[in-house]
C-alpha positions in Angstrom: 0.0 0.0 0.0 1.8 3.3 -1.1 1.9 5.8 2.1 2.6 9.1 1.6 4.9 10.6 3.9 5.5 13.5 6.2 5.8 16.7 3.3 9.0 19.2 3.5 8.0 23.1 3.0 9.6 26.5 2.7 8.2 29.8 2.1 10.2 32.7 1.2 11.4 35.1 3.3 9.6 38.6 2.3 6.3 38.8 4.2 3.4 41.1 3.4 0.5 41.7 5.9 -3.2 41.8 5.6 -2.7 45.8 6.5 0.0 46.3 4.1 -1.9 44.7 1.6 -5.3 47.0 2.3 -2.3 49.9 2.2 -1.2 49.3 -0.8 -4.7 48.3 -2.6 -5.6 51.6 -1.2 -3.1 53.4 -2.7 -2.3 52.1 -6.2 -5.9 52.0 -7.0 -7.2 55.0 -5.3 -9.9 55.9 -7.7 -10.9 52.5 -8.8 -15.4 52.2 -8.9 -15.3 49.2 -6.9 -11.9 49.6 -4.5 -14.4 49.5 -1.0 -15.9 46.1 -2.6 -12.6 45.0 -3.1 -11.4 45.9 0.4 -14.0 44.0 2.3 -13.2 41.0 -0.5 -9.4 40.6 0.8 -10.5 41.1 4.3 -12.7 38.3 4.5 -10.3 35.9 3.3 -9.0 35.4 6.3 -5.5 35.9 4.9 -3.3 37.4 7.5 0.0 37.1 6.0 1.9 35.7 2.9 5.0 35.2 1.8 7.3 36.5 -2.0 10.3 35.7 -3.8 10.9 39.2 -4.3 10.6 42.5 -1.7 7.6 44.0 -2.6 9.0 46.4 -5.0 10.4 44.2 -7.1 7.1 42.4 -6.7 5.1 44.9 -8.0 7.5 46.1 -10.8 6.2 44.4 -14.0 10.2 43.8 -16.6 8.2 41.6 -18.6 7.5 37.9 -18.8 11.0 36.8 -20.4 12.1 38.2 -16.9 9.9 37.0 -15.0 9.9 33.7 -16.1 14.0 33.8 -15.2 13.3 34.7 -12.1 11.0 31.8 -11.7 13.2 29.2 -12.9 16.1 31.1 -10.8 13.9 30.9 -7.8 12.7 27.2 -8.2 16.3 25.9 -8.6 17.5 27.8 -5.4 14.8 26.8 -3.0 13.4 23.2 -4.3 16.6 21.1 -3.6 16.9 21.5 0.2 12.7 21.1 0.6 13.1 17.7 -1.3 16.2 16.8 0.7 14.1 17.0 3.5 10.9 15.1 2.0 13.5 12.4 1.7 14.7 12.6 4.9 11.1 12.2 6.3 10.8 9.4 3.9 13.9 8.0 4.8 15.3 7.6 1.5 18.0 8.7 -1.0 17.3 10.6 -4.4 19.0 7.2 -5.5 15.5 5.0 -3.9 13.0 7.4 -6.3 11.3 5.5 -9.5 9.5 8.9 -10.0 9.1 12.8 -10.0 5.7 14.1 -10.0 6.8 17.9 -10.8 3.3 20.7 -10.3 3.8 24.4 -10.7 1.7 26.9 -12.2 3.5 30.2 -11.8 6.4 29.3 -14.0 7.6 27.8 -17.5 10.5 25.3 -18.0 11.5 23.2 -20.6 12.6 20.6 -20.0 11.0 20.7 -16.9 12.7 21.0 -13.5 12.4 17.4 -12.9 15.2 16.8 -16.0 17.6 19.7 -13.7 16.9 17.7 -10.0 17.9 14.5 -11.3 20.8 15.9 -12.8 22.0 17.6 -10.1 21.2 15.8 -6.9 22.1 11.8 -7.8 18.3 10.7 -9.1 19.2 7.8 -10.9 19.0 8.3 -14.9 15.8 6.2 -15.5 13.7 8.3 -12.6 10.4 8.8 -14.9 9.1 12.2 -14.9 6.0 14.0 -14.7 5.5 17.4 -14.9 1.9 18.9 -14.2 1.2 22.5 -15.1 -2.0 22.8 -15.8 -4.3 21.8 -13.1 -3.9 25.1 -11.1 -4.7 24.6 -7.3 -5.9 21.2 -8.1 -2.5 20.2 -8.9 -1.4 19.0 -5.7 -4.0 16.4 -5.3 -3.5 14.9 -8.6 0.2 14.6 -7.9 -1.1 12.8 -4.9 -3.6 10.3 -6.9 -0.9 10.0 -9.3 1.7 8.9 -7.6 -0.8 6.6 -6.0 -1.4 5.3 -9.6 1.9 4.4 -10.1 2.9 2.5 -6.9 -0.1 0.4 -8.0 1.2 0.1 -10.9 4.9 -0.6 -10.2 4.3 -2.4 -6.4 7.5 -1.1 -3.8 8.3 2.2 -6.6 8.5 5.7 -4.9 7.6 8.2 -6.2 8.7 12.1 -5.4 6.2 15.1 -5.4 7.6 18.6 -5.8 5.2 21.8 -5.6 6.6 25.0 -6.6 4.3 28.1 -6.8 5.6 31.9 -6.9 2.0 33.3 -7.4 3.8 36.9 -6.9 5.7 36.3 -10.2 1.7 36.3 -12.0 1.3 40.1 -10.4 -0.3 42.2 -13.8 -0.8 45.9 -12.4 -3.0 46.5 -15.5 -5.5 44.0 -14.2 -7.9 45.8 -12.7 -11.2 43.8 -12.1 -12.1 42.9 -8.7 -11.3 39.5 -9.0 -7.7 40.4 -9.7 -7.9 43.0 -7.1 -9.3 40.1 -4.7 -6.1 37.6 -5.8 -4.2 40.1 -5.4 -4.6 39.7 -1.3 -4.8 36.0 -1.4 -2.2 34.1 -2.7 1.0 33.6 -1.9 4.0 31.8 -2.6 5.2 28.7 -1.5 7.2 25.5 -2.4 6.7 21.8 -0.9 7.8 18.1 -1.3 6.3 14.8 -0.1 7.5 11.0 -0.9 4.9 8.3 -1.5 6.3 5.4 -0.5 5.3 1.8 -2.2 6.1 0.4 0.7 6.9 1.0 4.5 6.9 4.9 5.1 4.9 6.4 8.2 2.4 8.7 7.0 -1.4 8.4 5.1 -1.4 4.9 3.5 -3.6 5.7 0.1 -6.5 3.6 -0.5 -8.7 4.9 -3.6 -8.2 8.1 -5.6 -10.6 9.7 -7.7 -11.2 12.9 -9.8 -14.4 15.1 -10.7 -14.9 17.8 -13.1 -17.8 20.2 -12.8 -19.3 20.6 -16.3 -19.7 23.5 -18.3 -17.0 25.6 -16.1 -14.2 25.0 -17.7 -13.5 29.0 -17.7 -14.4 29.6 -14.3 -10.9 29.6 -13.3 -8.2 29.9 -15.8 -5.3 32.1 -17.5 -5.3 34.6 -20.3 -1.6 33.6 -22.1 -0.5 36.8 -23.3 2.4 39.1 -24.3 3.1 40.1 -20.4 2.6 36.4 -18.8 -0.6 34.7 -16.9 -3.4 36.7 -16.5 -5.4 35.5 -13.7 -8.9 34.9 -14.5 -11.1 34.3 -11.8 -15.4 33.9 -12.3 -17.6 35.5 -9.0 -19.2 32.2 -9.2 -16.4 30.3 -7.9 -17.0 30.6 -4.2 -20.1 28.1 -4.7 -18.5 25.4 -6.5 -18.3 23.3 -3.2 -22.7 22.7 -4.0 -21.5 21.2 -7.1 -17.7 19.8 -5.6 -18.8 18.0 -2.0 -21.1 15.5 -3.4 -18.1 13.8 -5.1 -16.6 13.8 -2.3 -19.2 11.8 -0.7 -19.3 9.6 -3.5 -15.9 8.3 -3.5 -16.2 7.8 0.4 -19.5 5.8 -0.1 -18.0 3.9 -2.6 -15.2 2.6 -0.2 -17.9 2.2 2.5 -16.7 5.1 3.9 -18.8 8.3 5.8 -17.5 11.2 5.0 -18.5 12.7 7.8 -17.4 10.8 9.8 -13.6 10.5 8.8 -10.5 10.9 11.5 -8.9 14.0 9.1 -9.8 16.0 6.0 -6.8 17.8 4.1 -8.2 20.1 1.6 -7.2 23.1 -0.6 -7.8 26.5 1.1 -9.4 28.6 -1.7 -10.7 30.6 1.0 -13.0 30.9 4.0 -16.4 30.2 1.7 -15.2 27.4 0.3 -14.1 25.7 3.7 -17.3 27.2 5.5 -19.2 25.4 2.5 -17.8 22.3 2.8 -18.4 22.2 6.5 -22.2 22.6 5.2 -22.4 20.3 3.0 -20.6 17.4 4.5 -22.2 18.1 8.2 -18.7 18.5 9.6 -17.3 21.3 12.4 -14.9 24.7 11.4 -12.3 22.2 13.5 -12.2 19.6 10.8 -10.3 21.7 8.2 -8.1 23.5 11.1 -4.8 22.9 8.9 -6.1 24.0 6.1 -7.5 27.2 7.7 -4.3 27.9 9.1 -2.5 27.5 6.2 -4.9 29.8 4.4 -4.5 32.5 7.5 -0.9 31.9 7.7 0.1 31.7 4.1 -2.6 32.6 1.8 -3.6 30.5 -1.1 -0.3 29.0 -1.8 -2.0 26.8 -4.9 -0.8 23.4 -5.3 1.0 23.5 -2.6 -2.3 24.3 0.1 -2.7 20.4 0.8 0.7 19.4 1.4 0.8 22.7 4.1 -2.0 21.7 5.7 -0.5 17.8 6.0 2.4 18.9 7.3 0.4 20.9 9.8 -1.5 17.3 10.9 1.5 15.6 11.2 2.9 18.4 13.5 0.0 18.1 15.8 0.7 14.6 16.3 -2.4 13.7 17.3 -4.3 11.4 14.8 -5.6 8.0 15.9 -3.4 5.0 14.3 -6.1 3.4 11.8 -8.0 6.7 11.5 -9.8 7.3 7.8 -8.9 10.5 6.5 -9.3 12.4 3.0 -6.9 14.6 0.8 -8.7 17.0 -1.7 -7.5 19.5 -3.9 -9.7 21.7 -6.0 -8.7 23.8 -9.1 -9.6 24.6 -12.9 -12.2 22.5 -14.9 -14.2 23.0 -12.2 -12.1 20.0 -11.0 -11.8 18.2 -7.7 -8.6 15.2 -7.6 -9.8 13.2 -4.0 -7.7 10.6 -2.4 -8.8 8.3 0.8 -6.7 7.2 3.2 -5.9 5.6 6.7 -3.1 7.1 9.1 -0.1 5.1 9.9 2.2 6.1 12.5 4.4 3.4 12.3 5.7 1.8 8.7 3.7 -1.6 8.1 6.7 -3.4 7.8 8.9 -2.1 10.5 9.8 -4.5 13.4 11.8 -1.8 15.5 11.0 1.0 17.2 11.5 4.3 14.8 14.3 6.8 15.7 12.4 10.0 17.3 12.8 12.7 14.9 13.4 16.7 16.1 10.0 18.2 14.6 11.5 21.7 12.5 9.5 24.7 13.5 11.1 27.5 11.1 8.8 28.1 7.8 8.9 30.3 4.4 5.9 32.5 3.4 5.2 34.0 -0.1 2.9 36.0 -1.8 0.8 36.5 -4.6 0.8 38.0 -8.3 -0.7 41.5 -6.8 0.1 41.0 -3.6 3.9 42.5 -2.5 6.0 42.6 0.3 7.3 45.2 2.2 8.4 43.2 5.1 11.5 41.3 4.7 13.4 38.8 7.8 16.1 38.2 5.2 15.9 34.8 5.0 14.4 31.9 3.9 12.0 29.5 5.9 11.7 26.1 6.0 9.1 23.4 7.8 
């Protein structure tokens, strides 16, 4: 049964603020029609703080999207290598045990992708597969999760590496000016993360069923405008009520397993923002408490796109308080309208281990980013890791 292990994150080190944010919105768009309808939009996301790859006036500085995109792949190479190192670590393996990279990022274009530059550069062995998603948006972490789970069926005792990378900041267009760019412009942030599925042994969620659901007929709901200055983020009001259309899939791939979803030990799901967690608690007759990572991701780091469920799992395996056995589900929601669900049952111990395992110090330090409109003007000077 493939586990998926204990994920590595870092956020940068600039910081912006919810009151820095409302600062700056205030100021840059001063006579925008709709600015006070944009205010109370950022402020009841629930965001508090995020975290760029740039200060905040590089962030909102726009050199073009040949420079941006350097800065991306820049970016990616300096910060993904120790975050995967430690996935590894957690996983207790080399880059030398992985059969395959599952690469998500939707801030940023490389090619070949960055999966061809890690196995090059930090011993992956020369047949490591690779599998670079880019176009799944926010949904992207859970289908890195379902397909790695594919592939350990496939290929019993393989291990598979995911590695989210998301500079939202680098997607910043000052020229979009509709309140849905405003509103993204105080909610995501930047992040990057790594988890190891295991195909066997590993401590962690021990992946049972995967599934996926598209919402038809909103294919442009959420999605990009490719033009001369990079992604333009498009986002459609209607958005905040996909969970009506989203949490009866949800159900269904729990009922299918003979499962209540309602009644499961942990839920891991993206944080698109308070509505969409509020809904879910509607819909699936559940408590605020039972997305508390994922809020405090969301509060703590913004929407950090693919990498929002591997946050909040890290958050869960801080706490260290699961029951051994519990059912639990992984859910990440993006473009399509699309929904990529994994269930699960918590491990503490590796199946196949017949020693006690070696405590492990838990690392407290983290990284925070930011979003395309959203810049920093806070800075610790340096990086932080989780």
């Amino acid at each position: 049964m493939a586990t998926l292990c204990r994920p590595a994150i870092a956020v940068p080190e600039h910081v912006i603020t919810l009151d820095e944010t409302l600062d700056l919105a205030r100021g840059l768009h001063a006579g925008h029609p709709q600015l006070a309808l944009a205010l109370r939009l950022i402020e009841n996301t629930g965001v508090r703080t995020r975290h760029l790859v740039q200060p905040i006036e590089e962030t909102l500085r726009h050199p073009g999207f040949t420079t941006r995109n350097a800065v991306y792949e820049r970016e990616a190479k300096q910060r993904v290598p120790e975050v995967v190192e430690r996935a590894l670590g957690y996983a207790e393996l080399s880059a030398r045990d992985i059969d395959l990279i599952v690469y998500v990022s939707c801030t940023g274009f490389m090619m070949p992708s960055l999966t061809a530059w890690l196995i090059n550069t930090m011993g992956f062995r020369s047949d490591t597969r690779q599998v670079p998603i880019a176009q799944l948006g926010c949904a992207a972490g859970g289908a890195a999760v379902n397909r790695a789970h594919d592939f350990c069926r496939a290929y019993p005792g393989s291990n598979v590496l995911i590695v989210a990378c998301e500079f939202c900041s680098l997607c910043y267009q000052p020229t979009d000016l509709g309140v849905g760019s405003l509103l993204s412009n105080g909610l995501f942030g930047d992040a990057v993360a790594a988890a190891v599925v295991r195909g066997r042994g590993g401590c962690g969620v021990h992946i049972e069923r995967n599934g996926s659901h598209l919402v038809p007929g909103t294919e442009d709901w959420i999605s990009y405008g490719v033009k001369d200055t990079g992604f333009h983020f498009q986002l459609d009001k209607r958005v905040p009520g996909t969970m009506e259309m989203l949490a009866p899939a949800l159900r269904e791939l729990a009922t299918a397993h003979s499962w209540d979803v309602s009644g499961l030990g942990f839920y891991i799901v993206h944080a698109g923002g308070p509505r969409i967690l509020d809904d879910l608690c509607h819909y699936l007759d559940l408590e605020p408490a039972a997305f508390r990572f994922s809020r405090a991701t969301l509060t703590e780091r913004g929407n950090i796109a693919s990498a929002v469920v591997f946050d909040a799992l890290a958050r869960l395996f801080e706490e260290g308080a699961v029951a051994e056995g519990a059912q639990g589900l992984i859910a990440g929601f993006g473009p399509g309208i699309t929904a990529e669900i994994s269930l699960g049952t918590w491990a503490g111990a590796p199946l196949e281990a017949t020693i006690p395992r070696r405590p492990r110090a838990i690392e407290t330090a983290e990284l925070t980013l930011a979003h395309p409109a959203v810049p920093l003007l806070r800075s610790t000077g340096t990086t932080i890791t989780e």
